[in-house]
C-alpha positions as CSV (number, residue, x, y, z in Angstrom):
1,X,0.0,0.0,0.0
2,X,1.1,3.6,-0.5
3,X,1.9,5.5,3.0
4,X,0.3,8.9,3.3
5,X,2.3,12.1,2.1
6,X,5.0,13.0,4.1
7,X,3.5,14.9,7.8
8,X,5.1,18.3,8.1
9,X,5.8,18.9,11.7
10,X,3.2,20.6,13.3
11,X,5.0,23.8,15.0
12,X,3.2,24.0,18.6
13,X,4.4,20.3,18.9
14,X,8.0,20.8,17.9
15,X,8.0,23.8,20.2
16,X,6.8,21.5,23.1
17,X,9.6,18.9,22.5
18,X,11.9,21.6,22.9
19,X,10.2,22.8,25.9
20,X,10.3,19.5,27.4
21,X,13.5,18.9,26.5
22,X,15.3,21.8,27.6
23,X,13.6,21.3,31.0
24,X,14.6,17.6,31.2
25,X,18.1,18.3,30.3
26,X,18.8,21.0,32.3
27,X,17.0,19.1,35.4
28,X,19.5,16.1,34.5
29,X,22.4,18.5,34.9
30,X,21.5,20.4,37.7
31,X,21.1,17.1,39.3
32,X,24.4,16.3,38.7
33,X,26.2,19.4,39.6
34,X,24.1,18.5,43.5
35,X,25.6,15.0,43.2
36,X,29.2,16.5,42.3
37,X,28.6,19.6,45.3
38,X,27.2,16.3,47.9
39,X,30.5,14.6,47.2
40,X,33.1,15.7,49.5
41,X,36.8,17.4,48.1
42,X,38.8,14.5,50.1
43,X,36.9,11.7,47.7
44,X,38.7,10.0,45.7
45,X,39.4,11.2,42.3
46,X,38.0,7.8,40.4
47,X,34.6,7.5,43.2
48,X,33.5,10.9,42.2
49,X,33.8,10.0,38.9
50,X,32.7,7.0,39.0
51,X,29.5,7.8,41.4
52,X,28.3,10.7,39.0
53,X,28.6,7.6,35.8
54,X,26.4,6.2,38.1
55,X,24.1,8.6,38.7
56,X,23.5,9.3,34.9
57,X,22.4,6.3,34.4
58,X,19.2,6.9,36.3
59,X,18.6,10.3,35.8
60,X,16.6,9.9,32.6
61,X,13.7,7.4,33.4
62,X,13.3,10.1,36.8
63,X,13.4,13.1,35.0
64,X,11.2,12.2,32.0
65,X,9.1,10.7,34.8
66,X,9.3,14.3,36.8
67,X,8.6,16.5,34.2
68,X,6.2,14.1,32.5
69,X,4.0,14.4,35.5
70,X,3.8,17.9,36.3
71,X,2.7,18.7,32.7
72,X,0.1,16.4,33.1
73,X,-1.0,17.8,36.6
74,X,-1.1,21.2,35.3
75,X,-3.3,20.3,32.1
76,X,-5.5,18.0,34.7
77,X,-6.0,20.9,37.0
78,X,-6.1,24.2,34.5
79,X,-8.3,22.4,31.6
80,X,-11.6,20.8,32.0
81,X,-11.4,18.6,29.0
82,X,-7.2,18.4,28.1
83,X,-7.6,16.2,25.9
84,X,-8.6,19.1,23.8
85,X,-4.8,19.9,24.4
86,X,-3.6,16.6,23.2
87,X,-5.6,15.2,20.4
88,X,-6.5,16.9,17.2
89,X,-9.7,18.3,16.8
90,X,-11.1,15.4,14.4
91,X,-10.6,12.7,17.4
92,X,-12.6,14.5,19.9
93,X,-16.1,14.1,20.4
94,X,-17.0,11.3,18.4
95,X,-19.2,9.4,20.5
96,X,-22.3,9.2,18.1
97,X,-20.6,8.8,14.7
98,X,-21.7,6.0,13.0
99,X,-19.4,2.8,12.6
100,X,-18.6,2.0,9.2
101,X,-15.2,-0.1,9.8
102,X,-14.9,-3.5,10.3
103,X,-12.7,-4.5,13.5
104,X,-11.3,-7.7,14.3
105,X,-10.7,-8.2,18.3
106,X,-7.7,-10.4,19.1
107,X,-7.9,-11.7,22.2
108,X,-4.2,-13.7,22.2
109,X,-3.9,-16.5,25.0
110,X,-1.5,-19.0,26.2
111,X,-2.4,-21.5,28.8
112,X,-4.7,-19.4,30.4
113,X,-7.8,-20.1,32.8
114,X,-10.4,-21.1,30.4
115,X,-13.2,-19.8,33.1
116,X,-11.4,-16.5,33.4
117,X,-11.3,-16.0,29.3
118,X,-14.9,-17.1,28.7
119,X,-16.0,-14.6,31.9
120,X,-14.7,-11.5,30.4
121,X,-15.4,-12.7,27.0
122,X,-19.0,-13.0,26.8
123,X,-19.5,-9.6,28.8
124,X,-17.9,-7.8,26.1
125,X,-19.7,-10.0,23.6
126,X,-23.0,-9.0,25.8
127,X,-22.5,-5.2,25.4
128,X,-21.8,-4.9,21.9
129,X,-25.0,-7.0,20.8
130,X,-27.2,-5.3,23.5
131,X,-25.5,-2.3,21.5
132,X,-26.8,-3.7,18.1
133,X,-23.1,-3.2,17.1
134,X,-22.4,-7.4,16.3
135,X,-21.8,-7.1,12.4
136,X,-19.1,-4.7,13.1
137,X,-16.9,-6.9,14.9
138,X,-15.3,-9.9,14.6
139,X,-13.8,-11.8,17.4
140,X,-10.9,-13.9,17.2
141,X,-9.4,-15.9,20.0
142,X,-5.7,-16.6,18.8
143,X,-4.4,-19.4,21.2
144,X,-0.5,-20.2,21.6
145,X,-1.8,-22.7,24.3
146,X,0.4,-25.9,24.2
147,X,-1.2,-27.6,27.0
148,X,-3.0,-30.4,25.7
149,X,-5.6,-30.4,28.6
150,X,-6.2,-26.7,28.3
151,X,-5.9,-26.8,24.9
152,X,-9.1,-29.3,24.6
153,X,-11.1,-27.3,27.0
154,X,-10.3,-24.1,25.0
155,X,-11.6,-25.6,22.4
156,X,-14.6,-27.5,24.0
157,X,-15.8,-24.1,25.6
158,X,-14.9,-21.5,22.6
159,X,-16.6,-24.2,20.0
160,X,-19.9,-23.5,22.5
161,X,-19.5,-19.9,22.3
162,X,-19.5,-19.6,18.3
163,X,-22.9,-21.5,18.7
164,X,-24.5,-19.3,21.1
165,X,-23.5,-15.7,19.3
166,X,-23.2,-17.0,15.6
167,X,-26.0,-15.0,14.6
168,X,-25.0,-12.1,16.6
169,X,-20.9,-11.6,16.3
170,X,-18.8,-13.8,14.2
171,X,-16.0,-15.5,16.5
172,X,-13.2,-17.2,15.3
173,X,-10.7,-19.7,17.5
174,X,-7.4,-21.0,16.5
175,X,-4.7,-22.4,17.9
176,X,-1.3,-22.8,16.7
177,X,0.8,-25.6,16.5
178,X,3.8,-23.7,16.5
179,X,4.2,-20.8,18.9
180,X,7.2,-19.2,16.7
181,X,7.6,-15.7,18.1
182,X,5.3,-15.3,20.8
183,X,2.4,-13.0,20.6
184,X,3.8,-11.0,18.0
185,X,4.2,-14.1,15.9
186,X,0.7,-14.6,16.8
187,X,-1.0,-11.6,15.5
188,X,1.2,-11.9,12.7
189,X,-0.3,-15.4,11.6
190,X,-3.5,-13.4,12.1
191,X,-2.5,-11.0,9.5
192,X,-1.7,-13.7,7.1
193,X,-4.7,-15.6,7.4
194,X,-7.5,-12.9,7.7
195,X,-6.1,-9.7,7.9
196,X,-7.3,-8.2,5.1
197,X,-10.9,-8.9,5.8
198,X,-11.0,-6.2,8.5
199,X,-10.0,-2.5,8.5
200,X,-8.8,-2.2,12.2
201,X,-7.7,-4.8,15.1
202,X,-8.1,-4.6,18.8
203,X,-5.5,-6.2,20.3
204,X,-6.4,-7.7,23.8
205,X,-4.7,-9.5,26.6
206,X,-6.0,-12.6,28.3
207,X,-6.4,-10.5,31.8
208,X,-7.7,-7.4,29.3
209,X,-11.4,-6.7,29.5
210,X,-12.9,-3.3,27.7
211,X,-16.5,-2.6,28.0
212,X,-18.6,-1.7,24.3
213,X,-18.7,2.0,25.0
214,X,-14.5,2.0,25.2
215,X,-13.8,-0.1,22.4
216,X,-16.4,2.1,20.0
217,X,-14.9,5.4,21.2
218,X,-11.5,4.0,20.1
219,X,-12.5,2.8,16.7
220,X,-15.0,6.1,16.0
221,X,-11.8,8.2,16.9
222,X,-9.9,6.1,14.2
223,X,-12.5,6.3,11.4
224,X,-12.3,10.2,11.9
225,X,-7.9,10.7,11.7
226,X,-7.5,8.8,8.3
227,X,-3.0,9.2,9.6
228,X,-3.9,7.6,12.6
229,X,-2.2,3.6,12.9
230,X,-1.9,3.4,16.0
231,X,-4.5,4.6,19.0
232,X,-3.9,3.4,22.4
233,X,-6.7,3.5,25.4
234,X,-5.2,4.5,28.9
235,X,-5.5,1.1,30.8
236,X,-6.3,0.6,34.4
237,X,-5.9,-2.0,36.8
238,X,-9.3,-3.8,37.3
239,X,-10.3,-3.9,41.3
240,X,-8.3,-7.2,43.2
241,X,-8.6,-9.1,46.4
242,X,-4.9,-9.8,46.5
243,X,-3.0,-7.7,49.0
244,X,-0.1,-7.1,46.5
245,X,-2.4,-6.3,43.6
246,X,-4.0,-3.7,45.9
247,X,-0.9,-1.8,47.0
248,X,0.9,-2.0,43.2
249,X,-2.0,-0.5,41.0
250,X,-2.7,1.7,44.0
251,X,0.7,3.8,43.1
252,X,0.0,3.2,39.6
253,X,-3.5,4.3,39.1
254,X,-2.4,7.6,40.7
255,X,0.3,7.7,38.7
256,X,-0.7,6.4,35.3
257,X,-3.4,9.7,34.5
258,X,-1.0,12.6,35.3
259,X,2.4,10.8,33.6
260,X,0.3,9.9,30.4
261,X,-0.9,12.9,30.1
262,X,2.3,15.0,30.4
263,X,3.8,12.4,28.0
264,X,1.3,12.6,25.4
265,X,1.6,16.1,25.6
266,X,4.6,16.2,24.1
267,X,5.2,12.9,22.4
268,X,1.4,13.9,20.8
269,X,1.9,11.8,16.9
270,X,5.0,9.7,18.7
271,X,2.9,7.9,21.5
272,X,3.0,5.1,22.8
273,X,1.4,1.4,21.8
274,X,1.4,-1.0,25.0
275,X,0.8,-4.2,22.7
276,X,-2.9,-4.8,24.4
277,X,-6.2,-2.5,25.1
278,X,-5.5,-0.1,21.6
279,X,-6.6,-0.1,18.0
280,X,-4.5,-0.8,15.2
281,X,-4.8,0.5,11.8
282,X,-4.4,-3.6,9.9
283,X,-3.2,-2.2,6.2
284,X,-0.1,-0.3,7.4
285,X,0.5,-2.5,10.2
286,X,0.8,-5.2,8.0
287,X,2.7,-3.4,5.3
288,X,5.4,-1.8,7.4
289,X,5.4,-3.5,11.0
290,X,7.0,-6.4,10.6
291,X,9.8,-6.8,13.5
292,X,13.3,-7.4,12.4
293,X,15.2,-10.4,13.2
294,X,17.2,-10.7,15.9
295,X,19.9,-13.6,15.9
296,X,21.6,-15.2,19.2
297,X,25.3,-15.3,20.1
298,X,25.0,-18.9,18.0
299,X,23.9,-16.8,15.1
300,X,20.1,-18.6,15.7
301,X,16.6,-16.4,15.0
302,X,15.4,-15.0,18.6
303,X,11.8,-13.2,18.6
304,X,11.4,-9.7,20.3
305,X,9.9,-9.9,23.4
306,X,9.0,-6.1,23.7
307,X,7.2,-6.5,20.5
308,X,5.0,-3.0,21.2
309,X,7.2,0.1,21.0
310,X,9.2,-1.5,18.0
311,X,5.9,-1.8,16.2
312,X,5.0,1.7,17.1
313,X,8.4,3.3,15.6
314,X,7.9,1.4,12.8
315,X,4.5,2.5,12.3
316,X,5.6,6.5,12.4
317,X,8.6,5.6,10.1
318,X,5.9,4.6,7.8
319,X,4.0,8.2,8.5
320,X,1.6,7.3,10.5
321,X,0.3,8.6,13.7
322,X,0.6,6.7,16.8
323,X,-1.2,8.5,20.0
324,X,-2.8,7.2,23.1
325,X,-6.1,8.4,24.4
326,X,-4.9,9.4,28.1
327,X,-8.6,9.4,29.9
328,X,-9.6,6.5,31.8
329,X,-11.9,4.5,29.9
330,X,-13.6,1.5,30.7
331,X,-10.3,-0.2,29.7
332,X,-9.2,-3.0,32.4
333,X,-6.4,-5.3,33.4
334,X,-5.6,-7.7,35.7
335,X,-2.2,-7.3,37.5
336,X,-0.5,-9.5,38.7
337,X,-1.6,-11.7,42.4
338,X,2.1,-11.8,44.1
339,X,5.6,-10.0,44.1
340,X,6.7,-13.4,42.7
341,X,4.5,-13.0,39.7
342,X,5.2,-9.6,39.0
343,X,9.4,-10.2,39.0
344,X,8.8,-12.9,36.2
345,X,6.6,-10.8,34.2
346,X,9.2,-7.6,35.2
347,X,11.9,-9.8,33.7
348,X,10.3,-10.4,30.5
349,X,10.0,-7.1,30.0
350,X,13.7,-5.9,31.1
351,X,15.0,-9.1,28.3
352,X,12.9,-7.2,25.7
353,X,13.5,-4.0,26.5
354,X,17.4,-4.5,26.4
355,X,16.9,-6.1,23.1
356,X,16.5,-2.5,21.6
357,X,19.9,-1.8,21.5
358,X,20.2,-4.0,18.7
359,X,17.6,-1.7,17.0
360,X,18.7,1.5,17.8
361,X,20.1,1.5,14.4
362,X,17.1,0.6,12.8
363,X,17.0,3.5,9.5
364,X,15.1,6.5,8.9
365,X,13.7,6.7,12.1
366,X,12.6,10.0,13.9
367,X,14.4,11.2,16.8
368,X,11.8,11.0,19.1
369,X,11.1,7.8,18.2
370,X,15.1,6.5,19.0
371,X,14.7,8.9,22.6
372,X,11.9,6.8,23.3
373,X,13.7,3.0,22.3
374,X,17.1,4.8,24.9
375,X,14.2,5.3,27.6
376,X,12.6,1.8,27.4
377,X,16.4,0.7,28.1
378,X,17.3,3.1,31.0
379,X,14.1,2.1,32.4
380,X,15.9,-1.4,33.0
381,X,19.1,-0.2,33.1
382,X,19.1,2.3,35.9
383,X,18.4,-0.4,38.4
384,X,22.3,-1.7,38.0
385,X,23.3,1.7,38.9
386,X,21.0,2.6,41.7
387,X,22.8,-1.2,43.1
388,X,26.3,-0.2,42.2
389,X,25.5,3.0,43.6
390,X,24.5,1.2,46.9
391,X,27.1,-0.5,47.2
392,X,29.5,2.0,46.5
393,X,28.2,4.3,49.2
394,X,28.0,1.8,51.6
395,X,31.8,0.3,51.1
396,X,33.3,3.9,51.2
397,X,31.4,5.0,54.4
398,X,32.2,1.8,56.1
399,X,36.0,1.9,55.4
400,X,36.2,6.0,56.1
401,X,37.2,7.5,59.4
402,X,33.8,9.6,59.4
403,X,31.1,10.1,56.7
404,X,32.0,13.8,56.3
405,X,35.3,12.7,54.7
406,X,33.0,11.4,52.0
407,X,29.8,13.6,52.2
408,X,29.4,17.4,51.9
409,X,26.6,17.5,54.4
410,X,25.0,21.1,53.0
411,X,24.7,19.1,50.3
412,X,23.8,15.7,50.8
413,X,20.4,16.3,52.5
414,X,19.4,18.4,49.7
415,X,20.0,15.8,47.1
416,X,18.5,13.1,49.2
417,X,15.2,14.9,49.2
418,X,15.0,16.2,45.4
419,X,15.8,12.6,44.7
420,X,12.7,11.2,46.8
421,X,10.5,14.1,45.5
422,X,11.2,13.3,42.1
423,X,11.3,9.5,42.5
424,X,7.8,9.8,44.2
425,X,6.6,12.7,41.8
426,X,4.1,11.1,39.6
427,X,1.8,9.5,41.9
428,X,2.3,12.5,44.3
429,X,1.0,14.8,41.7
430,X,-1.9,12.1,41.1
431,X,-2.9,12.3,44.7
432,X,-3.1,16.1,44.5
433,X,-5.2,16.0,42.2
434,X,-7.2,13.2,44.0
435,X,-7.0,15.9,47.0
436,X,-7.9,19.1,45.3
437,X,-11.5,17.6,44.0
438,X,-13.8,17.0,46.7
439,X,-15.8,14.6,44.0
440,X,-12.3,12.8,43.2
441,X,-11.6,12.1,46.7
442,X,-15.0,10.8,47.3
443,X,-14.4,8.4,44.4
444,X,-11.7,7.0,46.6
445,X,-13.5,6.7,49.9
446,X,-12.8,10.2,51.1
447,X,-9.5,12.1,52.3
448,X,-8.8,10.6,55.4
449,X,-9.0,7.3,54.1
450,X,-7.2,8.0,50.6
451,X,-4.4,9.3,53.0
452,X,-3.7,6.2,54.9
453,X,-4.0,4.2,52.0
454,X,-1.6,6.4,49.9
455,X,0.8,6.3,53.1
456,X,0.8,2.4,53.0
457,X,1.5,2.4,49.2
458,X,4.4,4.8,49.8
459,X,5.9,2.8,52.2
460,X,5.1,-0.3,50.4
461,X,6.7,1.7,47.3
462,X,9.9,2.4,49.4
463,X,10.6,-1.6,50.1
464,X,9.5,-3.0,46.7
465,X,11.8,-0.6,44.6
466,X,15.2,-1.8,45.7
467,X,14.0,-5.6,45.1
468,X,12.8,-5.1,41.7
469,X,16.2,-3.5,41.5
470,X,18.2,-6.4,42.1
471,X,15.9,-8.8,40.4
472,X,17.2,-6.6,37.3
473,X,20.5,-6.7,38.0
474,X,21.1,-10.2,38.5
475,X,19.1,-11.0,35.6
476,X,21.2,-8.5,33.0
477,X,24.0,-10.5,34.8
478,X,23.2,-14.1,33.9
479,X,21.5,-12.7,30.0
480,X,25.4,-11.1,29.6
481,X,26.7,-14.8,30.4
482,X,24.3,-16.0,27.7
483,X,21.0,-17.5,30.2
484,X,18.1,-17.4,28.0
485,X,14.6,-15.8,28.6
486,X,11.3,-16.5,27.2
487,X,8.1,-16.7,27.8
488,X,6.0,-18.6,30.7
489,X,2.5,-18.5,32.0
490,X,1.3,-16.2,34.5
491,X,-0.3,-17.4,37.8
492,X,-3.3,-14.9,37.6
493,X,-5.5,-16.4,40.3
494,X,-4.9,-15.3,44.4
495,X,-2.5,-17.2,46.4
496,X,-0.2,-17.5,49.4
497,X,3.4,-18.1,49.5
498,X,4.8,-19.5,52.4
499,X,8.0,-18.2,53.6
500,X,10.3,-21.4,52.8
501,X,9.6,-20.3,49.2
502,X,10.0,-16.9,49.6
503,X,13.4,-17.3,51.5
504,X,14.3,-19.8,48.5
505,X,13.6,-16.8,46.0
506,X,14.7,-13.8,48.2
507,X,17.6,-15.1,50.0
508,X,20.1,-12.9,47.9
509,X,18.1,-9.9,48.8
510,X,18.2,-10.6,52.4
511,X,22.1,-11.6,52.2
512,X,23.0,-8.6,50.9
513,X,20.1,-6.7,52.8
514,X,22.2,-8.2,56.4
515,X,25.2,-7.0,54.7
516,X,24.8,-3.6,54.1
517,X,23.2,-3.3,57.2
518,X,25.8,-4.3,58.9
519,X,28.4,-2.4,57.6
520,X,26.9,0.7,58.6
521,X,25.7,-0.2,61.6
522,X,29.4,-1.8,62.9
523,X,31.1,1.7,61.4
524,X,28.9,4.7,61.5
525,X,25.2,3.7,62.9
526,X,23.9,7.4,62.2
527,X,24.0,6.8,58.4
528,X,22.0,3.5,58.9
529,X,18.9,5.3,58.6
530,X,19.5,7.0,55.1
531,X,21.0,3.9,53.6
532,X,17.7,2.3,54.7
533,X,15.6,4.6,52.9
534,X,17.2,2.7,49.2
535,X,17.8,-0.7,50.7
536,X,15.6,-1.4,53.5
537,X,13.7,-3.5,51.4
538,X,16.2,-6.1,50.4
539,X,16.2,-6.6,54.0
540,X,12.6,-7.8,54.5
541,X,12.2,-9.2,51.0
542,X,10.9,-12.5,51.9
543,X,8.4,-11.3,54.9
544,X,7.2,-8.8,52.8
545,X,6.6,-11.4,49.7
546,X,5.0,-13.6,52.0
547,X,2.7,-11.0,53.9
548,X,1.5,-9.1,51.0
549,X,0.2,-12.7,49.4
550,X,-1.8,-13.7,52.6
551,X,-5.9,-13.5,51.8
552,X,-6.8,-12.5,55.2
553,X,-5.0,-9.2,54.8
554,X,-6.8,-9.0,51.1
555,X,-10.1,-9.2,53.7
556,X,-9.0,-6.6,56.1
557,X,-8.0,-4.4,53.5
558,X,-11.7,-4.9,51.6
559,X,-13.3,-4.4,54.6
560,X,-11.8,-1.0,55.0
561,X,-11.8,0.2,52.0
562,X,-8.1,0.5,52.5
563,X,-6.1,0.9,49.2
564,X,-9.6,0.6,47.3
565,X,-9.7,2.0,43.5
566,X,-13.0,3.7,42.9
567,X,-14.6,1.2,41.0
568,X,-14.6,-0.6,44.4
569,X,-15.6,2.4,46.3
570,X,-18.6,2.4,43.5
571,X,-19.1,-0.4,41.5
572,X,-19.9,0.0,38.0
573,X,-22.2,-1.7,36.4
574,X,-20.3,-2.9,33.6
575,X,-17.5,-5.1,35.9
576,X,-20.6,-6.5,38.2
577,X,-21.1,-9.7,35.5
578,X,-17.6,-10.3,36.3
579,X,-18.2,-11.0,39.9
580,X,-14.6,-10.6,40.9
581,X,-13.8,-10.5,44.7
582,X,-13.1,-7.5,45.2
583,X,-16.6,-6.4,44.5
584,X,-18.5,-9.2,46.9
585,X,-18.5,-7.5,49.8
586,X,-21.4,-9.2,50.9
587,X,-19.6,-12.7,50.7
588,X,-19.4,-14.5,54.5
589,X,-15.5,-14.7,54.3
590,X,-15.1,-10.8,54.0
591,X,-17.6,-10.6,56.9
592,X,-15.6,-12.8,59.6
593,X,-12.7,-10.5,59.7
């Protein structure tokens, strides 16, 4: 197919990528003239050095992140409607136009809950034929299962589905024999077989569920932006019972709103695409998205993992638009049950994203598009630094005289609490905004209330980060001596871990946890308490893992309304067929806490 002429830069969006950019850099570098001021003259010549290398590293995931969400907390607060800022006028208020696409709606699985999939399933299915909307849409369940005994029931209970809709909404089920390249592989043997029997596809997730009304908004707003390849809906996490889940998409959901709106701000035609809940234009996707090879250190064919972003830069090469709709939307997912759970799907994601820097080459790509491919790796990256950076402090405070031989005290305490600010910013500026609007705060169960649970999620932040950041760094170790990834199934449904296998997981965390502790605590115990504050967690790794999985404090926390989202605070009437947990408060085991 022929691409669309060549898009001349708009000049309010070039002007806001210089804007942010100026302000990121110059943050970056003000940040590191602190660090260099916080060091102390006596350091060594090669640790100051060495410590601001270091610090680099991280600075560009935090100051995107910083900026990224007070942009979107002004918009949020000075703007009714800013989306009006973000999207081009044709997008916006399409709600009524008629549909005149067709859609296919992938829903890609791999040895997945059968129940779970059929659950979500037919409630969409539900709303778009109550909606009279059925011969617009075709649904395709694309199955990499290679379980025989799920693979039969898949097909047992997705065989009985056809039946019952077949006059309604065509559905589709297939499963492949060969699972060559993951889910990206998978939509691409969709595009080979059928894909030029639709117009657009909605790529789901088997924990994804949209309602009707979001998945119609998304494909009106692509019928009215014939550039547009690319539209991705803001996702949320869907309300859990699982202690973990709770305090995770907690952070996030206060988060997610403010940062994707100061992001798409800027990166307006350059967003992102998060591989699930968004619309894909299927000609140009197919045309000029296929992923480039990749070969191993044995010279073998290994897929991309991170399959999403590399799609999206190819899509804009092509000319394109790629933007993200940054309103909540009726657009759920489920996260993940346990710590343990979220590490091996945090793992996944770190192999793919390092995988970019085989593509940062790739040709004619725009520059935002190759700042955005650097990010996804410093997002990974960083967390080797911030451990280096640990350790490095620690060791040069333990075998100095005093700390001030090291430490430019003036200083220090001023980096030490730009750092936190900015590390904390997104969500903080989320919870303002939660705070400033009597009706938002209501949403969440009132101030009081949104308080304590944002100060258990901070805390809960505080001892999960510096875990996550050793899970990275042992795993970049063991991929640089040639371990291999993958893919594996996810463990969606609640469950307890017991402490024997969380010590048999976390043992390096709480080894090196007793370690540093100990060295500042046998040398200079007043500098305990700040080395704390980036390692504390490593220390209670495995009580933590184990505590956070346990379904009784799931109950307490329901019963409370403690670290509840607001579709649990008011249930919607859309997630009710789903009957999750976490909206039967009336159940007899949530009563008996």
């Amino acid at each position: 197919m022929n691409p669309p002429t060549k898009i001349v830069s708009d000049s309010a969006i070039t002007l806001r990528r210089v804007i942010f950019s100026t302000l990121s850099l110059t943050t970056a570098f003000l940040m590191l003239f602190l660090v260099h001021k916080s060091l102390a003259l006596d350091t060594p010549l090669m640790v100051h050095f060495l410590f601001l290398g270091l610090f680099a590293l991280i600075l560009p995931w935090m100051v995107v992140g910083f900026w990224n969400a007070i942009i979107g907390l002004l918009l949020c607060q000075c703007f009714k409607d800013p989306t009006k800022i973000i999207l081009p006028a044709s997008m916006r208020e399409q709600d009524t136009a008629p549909l005149s696409y067709s859609t296919a709606i992938l829903l890609c699985v791999r040895n997945e809950s059968v129940e779970r999939l059929i659950r979500n399933l037919q409630v969409m299915l539900d709303g778009l034929v109550n909606d009279q909307l059925g011969p617009f849409f075709h649904i395709y369940i694309l199955s990499d299962t290679n379980e025989e005994t799920i693979a039969i029931e898949e097909r047992t209970n997705f065989d009985g589905l056809c039946k019952k809709y077949h006059e309604q909404v065509k559905i589709t089920y297939r499963c492949r024999e060969d699972n060559a390249g993951y889910k990206a592989g998978n939509i691409a043997d969709f595009c080979q077989r059928w894909g030029k029997n639709h117009d657009f596809a909605l790529v789901l997730d088997a924990d994804s569920f949209m309602t009707s009304r979001a998945i119609t908004r998304l494909v009106r707003m692509m019928q009215a932006n014939p550039r547009l390849g690319i539209l991705q809906g803001l996702v949320i996490g869907l309300p859990s019972s699982s202690p973990f889940t709770r305090l995770f998409q907690y952070g996030m959901r206060l988060g997610m709103r403010s940062f994707t709106m100061g992001s798409a701000w800027w990166q307006a035609d350059c967003g992102p695409y998060w591989g699930h809940n968004a619309l894909i234009r299927l000609a140009p996707f197919m045309s000029f998205c296929e992923l480039p090879t990749l070969k191993s250190r044995s010279g073998e064919p290994k897929p991309i993992l991170s399959h999403d972003l590399i799609e999206a830069v190819l899509m804009r090469r092509a000319g394109y638009e790629v933007r993200i709709y940054p309103q909540e939307d009726a657009s759920w997912e489920e996260n993940p049950p346990t710590l343990t759970e979220y590490i091996r799907r945090d793992l996944r994601w770190c192999e793919g994203n390092l995988q970019y820097f085989k593509l940062l080459n790739l040709p004619n790509l725009l520059p935002v598009n190759r700042i955005q491919l650097v990010l996804a790796i410093t997002m990974f990256f960083g967390s080797p630094a911030w451990i280096a950076m640990i350790l490095l402090c620690t060791v040069a405070i333990s075998l100095s005289t005093t700390p001030a031989n090291l430490i430019n005290e003036n200083y220090f305490f001023t980096l030490l609490v730009v750092t936190l600010m900015m590390w904390y910013l997104p969500k903080t500026t989320g919870a303002l905004d939660v705070l400033l609007r009597t009706s938002k705060s209501k949403d969440f169960g009132g101030r009081w209330r949104f308080t304590i649970s944002l100060l258990l999620e901070m805390v809960f932040s505080l001892l999960m980060t510096p875990i996550t950041w050793l899970n990275h760094t042992m795993f970049i170790t063991r991929l640089v001596f040639g371990k291999k990834g993958g893919w594996s199934a996810h463990a969606r449904d609640d469950h307890s871990i017991s402490i024997l296998d969380a010590l048999h997981q976390f043992w390096p965390h709480t080894v090196l946890g007793v370690v540093l502790t100990s060295m500042l605590y046998f040398t200079h115990p007043a500098t305990l308490i700040y080395g704390l504050l980036f390692f504390g967690g490593l220390l209670f790794a495995a009580p933590l893992v184990v505590l956070t999985s346990q379904p009784w404090l799931g109950r307490f926390m329901m019963r409370r309304q403690l670290l509840s989202l607001p579709e649990e605070i008011a249930p919607p009437i859309d997630l009710l067929p789903l009957q999750l947990n976490a909206l039967q408060l009336d159940l007899p085991q949530l009563k008996n806490t």
